[in-house]
C-alpha positions as CSV (number, residue, x, y, z in Angstrom):
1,X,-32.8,8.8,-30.4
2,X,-30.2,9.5,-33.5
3,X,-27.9,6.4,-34.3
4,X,-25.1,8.0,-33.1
5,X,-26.8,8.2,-29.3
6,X,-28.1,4.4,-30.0
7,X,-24.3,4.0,-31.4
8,X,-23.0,5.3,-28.0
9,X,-25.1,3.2,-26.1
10,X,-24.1,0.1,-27.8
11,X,-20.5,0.6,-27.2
12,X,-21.5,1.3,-23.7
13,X,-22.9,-1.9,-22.7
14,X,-20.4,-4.1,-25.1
15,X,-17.0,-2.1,-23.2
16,X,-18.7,-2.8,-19.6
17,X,-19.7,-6.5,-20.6
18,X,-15.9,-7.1,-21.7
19,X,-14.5,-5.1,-19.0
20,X,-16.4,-7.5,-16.1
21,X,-14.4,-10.4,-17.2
22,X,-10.4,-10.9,-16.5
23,X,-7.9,-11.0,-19.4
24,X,-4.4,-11.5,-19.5
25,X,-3.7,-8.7,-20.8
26,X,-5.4,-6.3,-19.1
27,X,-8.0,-5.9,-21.8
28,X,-5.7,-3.5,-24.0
29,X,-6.5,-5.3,-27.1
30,X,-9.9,-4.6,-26.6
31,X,-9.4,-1.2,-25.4
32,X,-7.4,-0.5,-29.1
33,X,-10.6,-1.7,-30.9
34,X,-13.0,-0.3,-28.5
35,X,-11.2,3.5,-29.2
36,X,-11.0,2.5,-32.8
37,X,-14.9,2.3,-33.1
38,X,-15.6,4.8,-30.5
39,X,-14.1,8.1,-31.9
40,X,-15.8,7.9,-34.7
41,X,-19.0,7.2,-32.8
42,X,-18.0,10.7,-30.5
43,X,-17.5,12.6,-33.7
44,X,-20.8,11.7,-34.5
45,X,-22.8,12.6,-31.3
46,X,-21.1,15.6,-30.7
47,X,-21.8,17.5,-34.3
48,X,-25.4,15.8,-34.1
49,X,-26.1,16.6,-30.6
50,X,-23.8,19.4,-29.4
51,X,-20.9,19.6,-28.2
52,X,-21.2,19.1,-24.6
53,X,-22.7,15.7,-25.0
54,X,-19.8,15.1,-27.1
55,X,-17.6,16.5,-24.3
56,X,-19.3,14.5,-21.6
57,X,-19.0,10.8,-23.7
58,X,-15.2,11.6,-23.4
59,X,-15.3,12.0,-19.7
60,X,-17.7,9.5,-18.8
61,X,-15.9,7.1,-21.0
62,X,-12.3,7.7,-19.5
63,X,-14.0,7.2,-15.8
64,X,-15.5,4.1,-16.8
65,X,-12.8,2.7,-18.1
66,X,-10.4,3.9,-15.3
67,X,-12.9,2.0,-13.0
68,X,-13.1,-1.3,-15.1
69,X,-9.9,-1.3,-15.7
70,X,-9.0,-1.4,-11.7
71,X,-11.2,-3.8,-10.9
72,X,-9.9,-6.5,-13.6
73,X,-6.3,-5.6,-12.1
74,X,-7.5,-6.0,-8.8
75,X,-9.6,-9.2,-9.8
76,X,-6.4,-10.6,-11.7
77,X,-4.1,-10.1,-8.6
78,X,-6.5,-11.7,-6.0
79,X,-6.7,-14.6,-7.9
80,X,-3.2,-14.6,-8.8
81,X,-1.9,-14.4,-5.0
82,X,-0.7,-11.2,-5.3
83,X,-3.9,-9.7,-2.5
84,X,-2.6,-12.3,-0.1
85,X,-2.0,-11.3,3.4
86,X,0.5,-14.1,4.3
């Protein structure tokens, strides 16, 4: 594997780690430094690998992050009361 697929990877596993957890604010800190590092890293897989791996980090990336990012608002609202049936 290049380092930009072992690059990708990385950033993988670190934005699903962080996105398991709750935050206060909905992890959009994170999210600014985790597109920060990331676009760069895309750059670099798609002009070392083609582009449709490039292509297909971009949409893999904005589905994973849709999902994470429901489930921490979901998490945060059940705990919060807001899920209550009452």
């Amino acid at each position: 594997m290049t380092l930009s697929i072992t690059a990708a990877f990385i950033w993988l596993i670190v934005a699903n780690l962080r996105a398991m957890f709750p935050s206060k604010d909905h992890h959009w800190k994170f999210a600014y430094v985790m597109i920060a590092i990331g676009i760069p890293i895309l750059i670099g897989v798609a002009l070392q690998k083609q582009h449709l791996v490039g292509a297909g980090g971009v949409v893999y990336g904005g589905v994973d992050h849709a999902l994470a990012g429901g489930l921490s608002l979901a998490l945060d609202q059940t705990r919060d009361g807001y899920g209550d049936s009452k």
